[in-house]
Backbone as a chain_set.jsonl record, in Angstrom:
{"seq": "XXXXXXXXXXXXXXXXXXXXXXXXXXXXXXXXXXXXXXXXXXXXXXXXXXXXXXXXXXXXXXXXXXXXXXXXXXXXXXXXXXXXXXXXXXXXXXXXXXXXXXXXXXXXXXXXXXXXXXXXXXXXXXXXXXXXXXXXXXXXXXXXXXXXXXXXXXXXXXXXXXXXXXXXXXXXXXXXXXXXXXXXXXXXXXXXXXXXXXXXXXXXXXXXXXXXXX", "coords": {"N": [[-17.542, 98.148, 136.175], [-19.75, 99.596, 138.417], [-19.319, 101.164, 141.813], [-21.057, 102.446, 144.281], [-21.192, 104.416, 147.245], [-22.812, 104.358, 149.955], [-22.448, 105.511, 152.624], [-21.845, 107.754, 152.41], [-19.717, 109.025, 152.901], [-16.268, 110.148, 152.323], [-13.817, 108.274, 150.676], [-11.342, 106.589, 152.422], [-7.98, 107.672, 150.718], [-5.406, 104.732, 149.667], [-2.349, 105.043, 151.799], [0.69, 104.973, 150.491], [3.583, 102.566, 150.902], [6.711, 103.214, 152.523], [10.193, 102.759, 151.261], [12.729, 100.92, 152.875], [15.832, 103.465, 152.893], [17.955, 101.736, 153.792], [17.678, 99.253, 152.463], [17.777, 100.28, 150.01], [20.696, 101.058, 149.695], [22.006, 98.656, 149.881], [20.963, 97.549, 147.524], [22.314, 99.098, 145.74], [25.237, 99.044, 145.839], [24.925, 96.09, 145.648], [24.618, 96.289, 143.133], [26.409, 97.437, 141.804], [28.818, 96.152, 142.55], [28.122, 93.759, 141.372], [28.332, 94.708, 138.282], [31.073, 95.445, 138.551], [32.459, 93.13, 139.008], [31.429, 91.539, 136.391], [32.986, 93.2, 134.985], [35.708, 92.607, 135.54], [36.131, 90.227, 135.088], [35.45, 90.117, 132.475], [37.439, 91.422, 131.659], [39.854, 89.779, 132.116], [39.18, 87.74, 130.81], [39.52, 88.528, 128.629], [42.472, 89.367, 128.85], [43.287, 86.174, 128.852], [42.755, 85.34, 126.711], [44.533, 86.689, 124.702], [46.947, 85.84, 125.751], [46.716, 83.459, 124.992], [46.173, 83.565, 122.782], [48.908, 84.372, 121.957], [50.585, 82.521, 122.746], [49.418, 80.102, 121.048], [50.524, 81.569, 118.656], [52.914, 81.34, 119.195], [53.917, 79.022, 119.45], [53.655, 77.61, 117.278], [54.911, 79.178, 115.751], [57.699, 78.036, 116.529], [56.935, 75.439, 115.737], [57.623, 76.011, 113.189], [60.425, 76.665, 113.169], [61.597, 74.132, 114.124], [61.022, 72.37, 112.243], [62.181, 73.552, 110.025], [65.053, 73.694, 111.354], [65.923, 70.613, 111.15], [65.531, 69.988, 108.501], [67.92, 71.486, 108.292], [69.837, 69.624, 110.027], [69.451, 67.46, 108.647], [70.861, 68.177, 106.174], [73.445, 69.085, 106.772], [74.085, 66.217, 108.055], [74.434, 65.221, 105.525], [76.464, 66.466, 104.072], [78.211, 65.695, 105.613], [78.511, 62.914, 105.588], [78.934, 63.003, 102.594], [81.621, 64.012, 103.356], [83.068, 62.37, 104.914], [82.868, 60.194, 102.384], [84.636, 61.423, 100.681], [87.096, 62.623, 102.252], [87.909, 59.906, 102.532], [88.951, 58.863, 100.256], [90.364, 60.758, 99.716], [92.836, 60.069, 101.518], [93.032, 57.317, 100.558], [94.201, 58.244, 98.46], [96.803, 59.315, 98.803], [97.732, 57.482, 100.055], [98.35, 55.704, 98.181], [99.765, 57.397, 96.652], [102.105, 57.594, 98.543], [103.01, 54.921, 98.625], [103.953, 54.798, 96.346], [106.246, 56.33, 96.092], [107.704, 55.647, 98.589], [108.024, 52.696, 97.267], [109.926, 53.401, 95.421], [112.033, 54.523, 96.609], [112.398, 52.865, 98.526], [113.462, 50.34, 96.591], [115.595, 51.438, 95.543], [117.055, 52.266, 97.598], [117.642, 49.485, 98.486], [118.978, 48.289, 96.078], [121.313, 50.056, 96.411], [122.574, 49.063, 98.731], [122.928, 46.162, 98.068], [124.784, 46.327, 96.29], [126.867, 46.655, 97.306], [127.541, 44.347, 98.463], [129.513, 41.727, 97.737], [128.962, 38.82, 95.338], [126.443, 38.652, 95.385], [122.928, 38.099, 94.694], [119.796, 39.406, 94.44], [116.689, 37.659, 94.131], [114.131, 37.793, 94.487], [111.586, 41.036, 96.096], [109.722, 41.45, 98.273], [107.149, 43.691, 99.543], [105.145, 44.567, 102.104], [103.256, 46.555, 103.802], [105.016, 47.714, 106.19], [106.318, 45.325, 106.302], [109.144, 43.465, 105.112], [109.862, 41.166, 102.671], [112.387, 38.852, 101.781], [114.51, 37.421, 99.209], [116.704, 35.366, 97.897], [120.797, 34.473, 95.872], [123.326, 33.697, 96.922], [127.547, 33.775, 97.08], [128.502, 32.949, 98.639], [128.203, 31.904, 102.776], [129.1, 34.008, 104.138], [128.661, 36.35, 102.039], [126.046, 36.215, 102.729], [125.736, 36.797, 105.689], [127.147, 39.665, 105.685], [125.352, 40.834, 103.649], [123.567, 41.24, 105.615], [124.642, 42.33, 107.703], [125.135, 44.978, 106.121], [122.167, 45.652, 105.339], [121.186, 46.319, 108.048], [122.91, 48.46, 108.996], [122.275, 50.39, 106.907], [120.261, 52.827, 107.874], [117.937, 52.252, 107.029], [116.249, 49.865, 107.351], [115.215, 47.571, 109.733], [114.903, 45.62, 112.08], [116.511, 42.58, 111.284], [115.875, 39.976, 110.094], [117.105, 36.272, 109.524], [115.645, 33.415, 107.919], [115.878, 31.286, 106.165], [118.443, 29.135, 105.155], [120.107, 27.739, 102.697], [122.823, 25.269, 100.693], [122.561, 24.851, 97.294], [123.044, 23.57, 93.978], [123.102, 25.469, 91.477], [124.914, 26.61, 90.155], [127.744, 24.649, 88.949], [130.03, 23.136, 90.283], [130.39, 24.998, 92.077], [130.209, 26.473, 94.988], [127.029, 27.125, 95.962], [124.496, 29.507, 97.442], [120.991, 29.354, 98.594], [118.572, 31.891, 99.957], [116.788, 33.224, 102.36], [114.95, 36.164, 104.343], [113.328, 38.479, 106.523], [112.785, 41.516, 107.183], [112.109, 44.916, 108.395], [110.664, 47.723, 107.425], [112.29, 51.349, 108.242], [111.223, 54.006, 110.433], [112.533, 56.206, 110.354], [114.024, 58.73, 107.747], [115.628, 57.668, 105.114], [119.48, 57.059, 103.821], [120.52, 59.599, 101.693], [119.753, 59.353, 98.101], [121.659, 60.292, 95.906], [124.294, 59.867, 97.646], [123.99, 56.65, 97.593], [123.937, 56.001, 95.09], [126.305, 56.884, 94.488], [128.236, 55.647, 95.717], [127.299, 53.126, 94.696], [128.738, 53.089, 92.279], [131.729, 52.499, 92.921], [134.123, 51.229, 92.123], [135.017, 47.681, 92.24], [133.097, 46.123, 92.948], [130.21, 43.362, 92.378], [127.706, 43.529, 90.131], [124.334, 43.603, 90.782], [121.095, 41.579, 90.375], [118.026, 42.471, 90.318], [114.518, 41.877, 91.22], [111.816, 42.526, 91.745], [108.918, 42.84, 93.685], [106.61, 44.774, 94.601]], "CA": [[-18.287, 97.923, 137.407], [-19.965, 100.736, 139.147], [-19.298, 101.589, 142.704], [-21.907, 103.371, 144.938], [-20.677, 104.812, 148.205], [-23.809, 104.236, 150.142], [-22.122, 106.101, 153.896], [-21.679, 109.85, 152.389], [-18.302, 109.803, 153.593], [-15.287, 110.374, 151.464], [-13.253, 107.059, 150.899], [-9.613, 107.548, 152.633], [-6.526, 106.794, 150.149], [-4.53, 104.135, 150.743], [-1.062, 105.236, 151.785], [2.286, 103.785, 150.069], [4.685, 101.997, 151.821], [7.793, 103.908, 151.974], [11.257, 101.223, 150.762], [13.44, 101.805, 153.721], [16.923, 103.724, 152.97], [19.166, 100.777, 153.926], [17.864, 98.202, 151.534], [18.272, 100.707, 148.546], [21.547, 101.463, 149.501], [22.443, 97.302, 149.911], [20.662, 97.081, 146.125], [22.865, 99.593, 144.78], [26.145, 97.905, 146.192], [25.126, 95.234, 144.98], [24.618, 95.953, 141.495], [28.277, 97.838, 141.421], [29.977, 95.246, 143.029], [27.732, 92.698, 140.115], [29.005, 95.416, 137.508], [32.725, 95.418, 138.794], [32.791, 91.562, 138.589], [31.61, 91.492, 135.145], [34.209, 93.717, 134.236], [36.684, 92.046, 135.643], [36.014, 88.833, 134.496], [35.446, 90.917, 130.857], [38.931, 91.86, 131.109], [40.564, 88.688, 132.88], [39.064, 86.784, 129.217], [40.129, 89.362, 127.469], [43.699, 89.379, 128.51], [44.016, 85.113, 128.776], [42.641, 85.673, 124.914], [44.809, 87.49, 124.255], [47.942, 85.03, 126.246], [46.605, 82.104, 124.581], [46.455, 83.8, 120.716], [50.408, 84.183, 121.452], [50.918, 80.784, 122.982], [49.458, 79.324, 119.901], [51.155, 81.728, 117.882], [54.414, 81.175, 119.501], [54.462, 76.916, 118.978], [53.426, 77.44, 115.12], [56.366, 79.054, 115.325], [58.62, 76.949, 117.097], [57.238, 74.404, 114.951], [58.134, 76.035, 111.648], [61.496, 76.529, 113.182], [62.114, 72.667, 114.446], [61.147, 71.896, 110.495], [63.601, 74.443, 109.607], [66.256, 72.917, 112.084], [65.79, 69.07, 111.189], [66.113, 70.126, 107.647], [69.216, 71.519, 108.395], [70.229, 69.264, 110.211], [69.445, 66.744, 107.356], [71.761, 68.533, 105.176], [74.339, 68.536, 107.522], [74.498, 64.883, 108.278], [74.595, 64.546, 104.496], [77.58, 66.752, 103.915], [79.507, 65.129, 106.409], [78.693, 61.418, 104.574], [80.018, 63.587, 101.714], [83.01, 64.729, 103.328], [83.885, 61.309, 104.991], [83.946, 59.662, 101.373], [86.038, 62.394, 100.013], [88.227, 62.201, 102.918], [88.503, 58.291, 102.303], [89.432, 58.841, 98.936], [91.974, 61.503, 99.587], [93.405, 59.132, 102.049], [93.348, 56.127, 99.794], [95.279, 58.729, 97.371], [98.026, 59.824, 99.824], [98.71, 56.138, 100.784], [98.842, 55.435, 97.05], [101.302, 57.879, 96.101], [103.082, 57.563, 99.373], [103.345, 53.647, 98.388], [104.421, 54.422, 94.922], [106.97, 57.657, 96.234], [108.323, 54.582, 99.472], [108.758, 51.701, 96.68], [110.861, 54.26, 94.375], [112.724, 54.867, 97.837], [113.048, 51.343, 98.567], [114.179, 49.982, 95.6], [116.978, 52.229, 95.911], [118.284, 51.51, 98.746], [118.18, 48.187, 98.594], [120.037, 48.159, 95.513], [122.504, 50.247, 96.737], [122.993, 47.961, 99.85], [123.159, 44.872, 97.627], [126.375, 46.309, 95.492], [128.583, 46.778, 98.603], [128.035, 43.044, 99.014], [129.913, 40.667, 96.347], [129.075, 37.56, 94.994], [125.097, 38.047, 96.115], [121.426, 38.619, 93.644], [118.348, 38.921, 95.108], [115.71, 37.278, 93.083], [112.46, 38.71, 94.965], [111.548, 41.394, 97.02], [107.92, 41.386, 98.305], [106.394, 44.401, 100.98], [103.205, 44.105, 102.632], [102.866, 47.577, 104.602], [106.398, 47.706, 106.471], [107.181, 43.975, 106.278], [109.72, 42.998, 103.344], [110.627, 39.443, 102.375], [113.928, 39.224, 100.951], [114.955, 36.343, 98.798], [118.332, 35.878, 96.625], [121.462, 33.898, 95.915], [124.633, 34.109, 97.335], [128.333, 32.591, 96.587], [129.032, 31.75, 100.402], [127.208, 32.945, 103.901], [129.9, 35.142, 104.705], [128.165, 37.084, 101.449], [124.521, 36.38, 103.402], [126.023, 37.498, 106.756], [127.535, 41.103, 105.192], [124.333, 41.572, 103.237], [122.538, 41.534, 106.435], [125.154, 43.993, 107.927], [124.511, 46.305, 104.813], [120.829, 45.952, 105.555], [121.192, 47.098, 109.803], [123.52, 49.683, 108.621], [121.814, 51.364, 106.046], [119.509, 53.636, 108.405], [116.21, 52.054, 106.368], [115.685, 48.601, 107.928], [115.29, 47.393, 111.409], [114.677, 43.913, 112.606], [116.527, 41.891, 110.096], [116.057, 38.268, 111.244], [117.321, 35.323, 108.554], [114.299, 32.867, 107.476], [116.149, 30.054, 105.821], [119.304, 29.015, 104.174], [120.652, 26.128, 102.267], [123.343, 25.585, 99.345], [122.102, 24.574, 95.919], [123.937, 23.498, 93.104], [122.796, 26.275, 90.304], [126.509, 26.726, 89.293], [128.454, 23.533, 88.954], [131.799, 23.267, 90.697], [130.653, 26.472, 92.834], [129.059, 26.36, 95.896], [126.133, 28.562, 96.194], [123.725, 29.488, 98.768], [119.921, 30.418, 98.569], [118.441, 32.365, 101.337], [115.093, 33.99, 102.752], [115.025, 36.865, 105.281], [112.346, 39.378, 106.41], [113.348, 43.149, 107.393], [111.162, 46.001, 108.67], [110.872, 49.261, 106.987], [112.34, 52.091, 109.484], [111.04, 54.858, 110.38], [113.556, 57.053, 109.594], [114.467, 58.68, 106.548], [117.076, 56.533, 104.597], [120.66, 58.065, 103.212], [120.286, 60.11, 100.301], [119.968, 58.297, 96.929], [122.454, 60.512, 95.601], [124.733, 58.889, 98.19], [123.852, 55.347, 97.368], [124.086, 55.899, 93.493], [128.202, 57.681, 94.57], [128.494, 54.023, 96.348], [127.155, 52.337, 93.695], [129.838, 53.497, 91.222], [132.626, 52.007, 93.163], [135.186, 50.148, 91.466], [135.633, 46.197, 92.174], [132.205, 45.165, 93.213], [129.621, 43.021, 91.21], [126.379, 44.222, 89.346], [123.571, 43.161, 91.231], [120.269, 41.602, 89.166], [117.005, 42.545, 91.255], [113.191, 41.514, 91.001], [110.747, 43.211, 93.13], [107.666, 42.369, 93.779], [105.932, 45.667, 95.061]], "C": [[-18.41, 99.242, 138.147], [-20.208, 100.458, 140.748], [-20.382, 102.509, 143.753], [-21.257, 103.321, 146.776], [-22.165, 105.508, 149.093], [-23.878, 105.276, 151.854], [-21.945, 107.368, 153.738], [-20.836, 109.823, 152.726], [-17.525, 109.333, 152.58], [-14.136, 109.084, 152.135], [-11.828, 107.493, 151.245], [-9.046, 106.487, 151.609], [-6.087, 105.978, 150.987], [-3.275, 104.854, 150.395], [0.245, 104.238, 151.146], [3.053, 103.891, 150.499], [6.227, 102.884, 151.735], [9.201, 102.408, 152.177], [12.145, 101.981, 151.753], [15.103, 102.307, 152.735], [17.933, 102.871, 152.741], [19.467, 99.693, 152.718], [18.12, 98.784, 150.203], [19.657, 100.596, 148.613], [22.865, 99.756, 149.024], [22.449, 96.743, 148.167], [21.511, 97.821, 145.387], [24.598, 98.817, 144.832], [26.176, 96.765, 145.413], [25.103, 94.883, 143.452], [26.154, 96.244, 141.085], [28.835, 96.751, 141.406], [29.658, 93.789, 141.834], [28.695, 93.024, 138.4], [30.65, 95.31, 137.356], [33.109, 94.202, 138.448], [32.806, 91.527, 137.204], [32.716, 92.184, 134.511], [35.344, 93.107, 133.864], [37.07, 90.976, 134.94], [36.247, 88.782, 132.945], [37.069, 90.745, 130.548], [40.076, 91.053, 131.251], [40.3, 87.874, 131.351], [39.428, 87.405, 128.848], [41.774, 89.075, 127.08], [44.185, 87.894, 128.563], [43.56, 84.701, 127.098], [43.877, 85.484, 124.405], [46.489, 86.357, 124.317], [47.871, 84.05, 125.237], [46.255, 82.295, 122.553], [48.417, 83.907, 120.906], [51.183, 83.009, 121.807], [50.86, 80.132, 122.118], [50.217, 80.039, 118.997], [52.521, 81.536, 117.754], [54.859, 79.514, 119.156], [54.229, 77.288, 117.689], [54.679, 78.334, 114.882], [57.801, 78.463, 115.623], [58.111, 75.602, 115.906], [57.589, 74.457, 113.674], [59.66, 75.709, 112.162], [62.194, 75.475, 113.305], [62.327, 72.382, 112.771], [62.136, 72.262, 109.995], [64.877, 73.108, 109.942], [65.992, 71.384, 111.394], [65.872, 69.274, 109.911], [67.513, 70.468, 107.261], [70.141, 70.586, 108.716], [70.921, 67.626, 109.251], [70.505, 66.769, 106.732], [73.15, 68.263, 105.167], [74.988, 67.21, 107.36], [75.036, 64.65, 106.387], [76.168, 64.781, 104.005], [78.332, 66.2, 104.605], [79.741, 63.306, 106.059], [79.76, 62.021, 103.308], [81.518, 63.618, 102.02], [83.914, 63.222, 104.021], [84.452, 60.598, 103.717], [84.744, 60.484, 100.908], [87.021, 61.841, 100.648], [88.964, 60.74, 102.812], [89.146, 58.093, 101.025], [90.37, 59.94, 99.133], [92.989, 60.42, 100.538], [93.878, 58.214, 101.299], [94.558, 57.045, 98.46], [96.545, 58.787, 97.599], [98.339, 58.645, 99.926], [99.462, 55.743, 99.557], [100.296, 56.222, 96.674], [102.788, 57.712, 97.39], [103.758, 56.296, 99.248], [104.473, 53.75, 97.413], [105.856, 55.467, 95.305], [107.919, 56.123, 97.481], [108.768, 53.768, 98.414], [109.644, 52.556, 96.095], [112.197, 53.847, 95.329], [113.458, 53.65, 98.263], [113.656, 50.619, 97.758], [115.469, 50.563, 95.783], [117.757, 52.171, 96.522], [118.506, 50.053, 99.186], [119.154, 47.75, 97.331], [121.423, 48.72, 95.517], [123.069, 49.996, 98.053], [123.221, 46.676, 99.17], [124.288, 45.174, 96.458], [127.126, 47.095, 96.229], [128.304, 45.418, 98.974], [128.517, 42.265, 97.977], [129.469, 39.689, 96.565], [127.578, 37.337, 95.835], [123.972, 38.767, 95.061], [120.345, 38.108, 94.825], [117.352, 38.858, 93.779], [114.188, 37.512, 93.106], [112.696, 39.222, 96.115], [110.136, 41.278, 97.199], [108.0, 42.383, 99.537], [105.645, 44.307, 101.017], [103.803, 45.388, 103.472], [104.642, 47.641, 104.722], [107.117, 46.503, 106.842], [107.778, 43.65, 105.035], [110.441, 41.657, 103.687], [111.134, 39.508, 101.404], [113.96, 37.654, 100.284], [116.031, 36.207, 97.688], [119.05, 34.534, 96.617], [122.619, 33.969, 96.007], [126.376, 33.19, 97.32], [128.345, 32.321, 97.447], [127.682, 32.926, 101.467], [128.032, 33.786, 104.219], [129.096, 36.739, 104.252], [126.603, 37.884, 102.329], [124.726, 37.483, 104.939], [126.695, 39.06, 106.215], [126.521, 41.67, 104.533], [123.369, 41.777, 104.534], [122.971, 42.862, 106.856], [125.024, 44.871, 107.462], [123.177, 47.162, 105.409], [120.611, 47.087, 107.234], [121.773, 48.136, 109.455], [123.356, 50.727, 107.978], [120.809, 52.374, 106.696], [117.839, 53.29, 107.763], [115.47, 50.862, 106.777], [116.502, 48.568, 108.949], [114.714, 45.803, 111.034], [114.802, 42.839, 111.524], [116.802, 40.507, 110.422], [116.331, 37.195, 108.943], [116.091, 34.239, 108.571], [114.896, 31.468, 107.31], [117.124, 30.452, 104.926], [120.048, 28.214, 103.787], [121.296, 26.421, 101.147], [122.623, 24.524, 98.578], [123.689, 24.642, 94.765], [123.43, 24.405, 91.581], [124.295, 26.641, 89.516], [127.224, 25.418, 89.603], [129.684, 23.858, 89.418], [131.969, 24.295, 91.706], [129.95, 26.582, 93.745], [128.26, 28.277, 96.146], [125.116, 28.498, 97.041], [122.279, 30.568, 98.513], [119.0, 31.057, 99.432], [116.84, 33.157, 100.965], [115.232, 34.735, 103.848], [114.203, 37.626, 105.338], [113.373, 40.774, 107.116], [111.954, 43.834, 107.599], [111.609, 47.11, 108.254], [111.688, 50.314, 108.081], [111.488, 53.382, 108.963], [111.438, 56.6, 109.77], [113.539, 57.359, 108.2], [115.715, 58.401, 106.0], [118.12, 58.171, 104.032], [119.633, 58.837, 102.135], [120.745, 59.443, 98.613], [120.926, 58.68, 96.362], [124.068, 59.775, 95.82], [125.32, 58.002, 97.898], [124.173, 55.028, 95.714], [126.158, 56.31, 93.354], [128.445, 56.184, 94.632], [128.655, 53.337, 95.332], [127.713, 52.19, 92.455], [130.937, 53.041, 91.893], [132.83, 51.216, 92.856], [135.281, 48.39, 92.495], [134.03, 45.042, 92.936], [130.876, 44.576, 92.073], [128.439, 43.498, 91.219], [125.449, 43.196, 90.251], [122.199, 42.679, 90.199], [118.955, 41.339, 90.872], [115.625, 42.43, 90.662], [112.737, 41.783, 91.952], [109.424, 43.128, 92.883], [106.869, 43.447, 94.875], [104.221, 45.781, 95.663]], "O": [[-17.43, 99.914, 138.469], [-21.104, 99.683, 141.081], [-20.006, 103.679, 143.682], [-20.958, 102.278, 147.357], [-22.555, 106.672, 149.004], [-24.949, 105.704, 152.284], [-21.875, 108.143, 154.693], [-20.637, 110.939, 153.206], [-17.835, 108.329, 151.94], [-13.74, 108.893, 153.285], [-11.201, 108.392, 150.685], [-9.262, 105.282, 151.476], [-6.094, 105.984, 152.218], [-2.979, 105.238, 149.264], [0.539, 103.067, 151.387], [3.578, 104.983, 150.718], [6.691, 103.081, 150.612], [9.153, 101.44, 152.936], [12.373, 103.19, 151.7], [15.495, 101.482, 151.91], [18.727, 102.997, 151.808], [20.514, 99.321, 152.189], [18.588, 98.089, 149.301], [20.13, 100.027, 147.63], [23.889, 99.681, 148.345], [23.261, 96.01, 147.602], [21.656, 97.389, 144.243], [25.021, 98.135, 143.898], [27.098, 96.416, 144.676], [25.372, 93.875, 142.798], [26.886, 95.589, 140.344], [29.355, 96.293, 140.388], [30.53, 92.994, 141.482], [29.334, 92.258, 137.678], [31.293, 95.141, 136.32], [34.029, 94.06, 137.642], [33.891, 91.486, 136.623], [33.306, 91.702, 133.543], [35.904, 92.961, 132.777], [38.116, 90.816, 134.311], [36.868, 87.948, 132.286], [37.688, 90.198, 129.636], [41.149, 91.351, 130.727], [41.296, 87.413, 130.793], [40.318, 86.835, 128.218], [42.31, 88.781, 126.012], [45.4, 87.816, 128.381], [44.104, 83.796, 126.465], [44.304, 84.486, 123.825], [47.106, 86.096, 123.285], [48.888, 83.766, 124.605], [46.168, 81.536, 121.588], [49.128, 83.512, 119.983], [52.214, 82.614, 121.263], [51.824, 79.402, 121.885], [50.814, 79.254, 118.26], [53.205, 81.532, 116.731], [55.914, 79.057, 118.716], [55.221, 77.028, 117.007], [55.379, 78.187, 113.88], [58.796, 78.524, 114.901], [58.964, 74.926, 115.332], [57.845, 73.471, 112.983], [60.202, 74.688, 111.739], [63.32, 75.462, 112.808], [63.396, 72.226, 112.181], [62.99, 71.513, 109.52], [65.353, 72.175, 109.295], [65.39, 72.033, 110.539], [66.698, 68.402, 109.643], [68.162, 70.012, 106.319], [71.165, 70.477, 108.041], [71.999, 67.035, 109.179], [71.199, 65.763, 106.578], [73.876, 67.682, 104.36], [76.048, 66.989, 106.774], [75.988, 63.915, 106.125], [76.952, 63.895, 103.664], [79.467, 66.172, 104.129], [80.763, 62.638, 106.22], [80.924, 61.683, 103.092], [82.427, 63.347, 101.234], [85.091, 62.985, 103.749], [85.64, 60.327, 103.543], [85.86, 60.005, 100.707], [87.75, 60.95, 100.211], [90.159, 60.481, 102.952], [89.866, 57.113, 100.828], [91.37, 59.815, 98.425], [94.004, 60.039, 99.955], [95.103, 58.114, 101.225], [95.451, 56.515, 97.799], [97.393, 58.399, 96.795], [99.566, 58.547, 99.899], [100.666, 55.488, 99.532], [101.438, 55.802, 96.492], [104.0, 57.718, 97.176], [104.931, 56.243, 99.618], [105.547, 53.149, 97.45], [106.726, 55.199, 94.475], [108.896, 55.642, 96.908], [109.99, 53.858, 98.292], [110.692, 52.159, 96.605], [113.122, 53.111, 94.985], [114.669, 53.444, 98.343], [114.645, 50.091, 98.267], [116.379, 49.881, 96.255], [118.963, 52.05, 96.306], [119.311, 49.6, 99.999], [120.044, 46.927, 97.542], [122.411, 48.248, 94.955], [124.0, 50.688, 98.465], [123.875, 45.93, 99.899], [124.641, 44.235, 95.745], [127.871, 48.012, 95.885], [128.901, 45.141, 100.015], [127.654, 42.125, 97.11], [129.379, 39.3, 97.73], [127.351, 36.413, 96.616], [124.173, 39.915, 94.667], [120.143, 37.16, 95.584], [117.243, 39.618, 92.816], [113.338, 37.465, 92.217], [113.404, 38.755, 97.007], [109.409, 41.007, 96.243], [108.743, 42.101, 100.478], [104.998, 43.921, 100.043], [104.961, 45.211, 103.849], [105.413, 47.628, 103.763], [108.173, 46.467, 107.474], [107.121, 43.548, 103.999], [111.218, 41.27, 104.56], [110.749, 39.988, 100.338], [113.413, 36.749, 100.915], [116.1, 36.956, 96.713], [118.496, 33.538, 97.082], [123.17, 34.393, 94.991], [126.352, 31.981, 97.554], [128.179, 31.104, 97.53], [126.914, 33.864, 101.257], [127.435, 34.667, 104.837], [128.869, 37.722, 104.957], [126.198, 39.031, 102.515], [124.126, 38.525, 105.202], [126.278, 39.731, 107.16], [126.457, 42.898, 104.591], [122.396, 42.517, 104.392], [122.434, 43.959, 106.711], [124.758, 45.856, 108.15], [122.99, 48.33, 105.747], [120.076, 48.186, 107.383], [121.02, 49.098, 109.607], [123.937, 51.796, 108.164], [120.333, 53.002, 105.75], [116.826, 53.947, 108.004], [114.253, 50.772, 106.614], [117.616, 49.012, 109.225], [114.296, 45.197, 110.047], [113.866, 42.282, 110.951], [117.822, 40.048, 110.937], [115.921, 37.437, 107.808], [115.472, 34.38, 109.626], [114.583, 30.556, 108.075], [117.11, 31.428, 104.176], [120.863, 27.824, 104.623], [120.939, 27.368, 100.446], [122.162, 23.502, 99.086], [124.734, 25.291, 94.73], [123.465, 23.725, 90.555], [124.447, 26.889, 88.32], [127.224, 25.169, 90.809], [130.341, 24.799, 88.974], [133.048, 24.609, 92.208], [128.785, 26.841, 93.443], [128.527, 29.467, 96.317], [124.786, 27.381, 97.436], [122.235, 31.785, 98.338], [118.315, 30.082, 99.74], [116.168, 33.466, 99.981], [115.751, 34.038, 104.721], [113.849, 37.911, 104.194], [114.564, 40.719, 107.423], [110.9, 43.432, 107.104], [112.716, 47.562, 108.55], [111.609, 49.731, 109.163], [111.167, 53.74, 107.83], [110.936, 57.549, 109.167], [113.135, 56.515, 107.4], [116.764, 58.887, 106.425], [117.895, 59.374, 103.903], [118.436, 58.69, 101.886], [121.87, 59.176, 98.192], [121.596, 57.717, 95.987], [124.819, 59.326, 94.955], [126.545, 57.921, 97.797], [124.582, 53.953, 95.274], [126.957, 56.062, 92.451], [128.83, 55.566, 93.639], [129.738, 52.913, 94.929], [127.332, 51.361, 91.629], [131.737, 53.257, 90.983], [132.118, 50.226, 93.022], [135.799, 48.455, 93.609], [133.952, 43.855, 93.251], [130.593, 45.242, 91.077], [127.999, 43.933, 92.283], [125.838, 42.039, 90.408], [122.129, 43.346, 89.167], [118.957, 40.6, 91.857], [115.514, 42.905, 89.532], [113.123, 41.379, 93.049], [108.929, 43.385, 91.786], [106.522, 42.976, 95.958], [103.786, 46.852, 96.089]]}, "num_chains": 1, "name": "protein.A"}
């Protein structure tokens, strides 16, 4: 499109606006202060990144280690099932031999308490733990009453109570007497068998005949 300038006079420029001072200085502000944020914010993700890669890395390892632990602990519990039956079986061994090492013990001294009494057989002994039931035959009670004394005296039984006792005619012409008594083990350790075996070699008393029932 052509123009013709029909007045002869020279067209004035237009002038451009000048941008005041203040508002540049407001636009630059504000881009920094846009700039600074982003940064921040840049570096604020950066470092809860950074928190939250060792947070997760820290439970994955806490949870290997629980696995760990609870395996252990597994093992544990098992060995100690282990070690109770053992222990129940060394126990059950110890009582055994301590049973079989006590009857030896007992026997013993009850036979060498029953030949310092004349004119008496015991025909069963029976223990249950530290209860013994006595049973025999005797020529009179004088015999029954001195075998008890034996028994209190010997340092190996306590609480010797009589049960029952009546005569029987097993010898004709001879009165005889058959009896039942219980006794408690003692605590104590009895004479020495050596002792009881010296005893048991003394002249004028009779041979005892014993049945034990262990």
């Amino acid at each position: 499109m052509i123009r013709i300038n029909l007045l002869g006079q020279a067209r004035p420029k237009a002038t451009k606006q000048a941008v005041p001072l203040e508002a540049t200085v407001q636009l630059v502000f504000l881009l920094v202060a846009i700039g600074l944020a982003l940064a921040v914010l840049g570096i604020t993700y950066m470092q809860d990144k950074k928190d939250l890669d060792q947070t997760n890395s820290r439970i994955t390892s806490l949870r290997a280690e629980k696995a760990s632990l609870e395996q252990i602990k597994a093992q544990v519990e098992q060995f100690e099932r282990q070690k109770a039956v053992l222990q129940q079986r060394i126990d059950v061994i110890e009582t055994l031999q301590k049973n079989r090492t006590g009857g030896q013990e007992l026997l013993t001294m009850v036979a060498n308490t029953v030949v310092h009494v004349d004119s008496l057989w015991l025909t069963s002994l029976d223990r249950k733990q530290d209860a013994l039931n006595i049973e025999g035959e005797a020529g009179s009670i004088n015999a029954v009453a001195n075998f008890i004394t034996q028994l209190q005296h010997s340092g190996y039984f306590q609480k010797v109570e009589m049960v029952e006792t009546q005569e029987n005619d097993i010898v004709k012409g001879t009165p005889t007497f058959n009896f039942k008594m219980t006794a408690s083990v003692a605590s104590s350790a009895p004479p020495s068998p050596a002792q009881g075996t010296q005893a048991g070699q003394r002249p004028g008393y009779r041979s005892a005949s014993l049945q034990g029932r262990m």
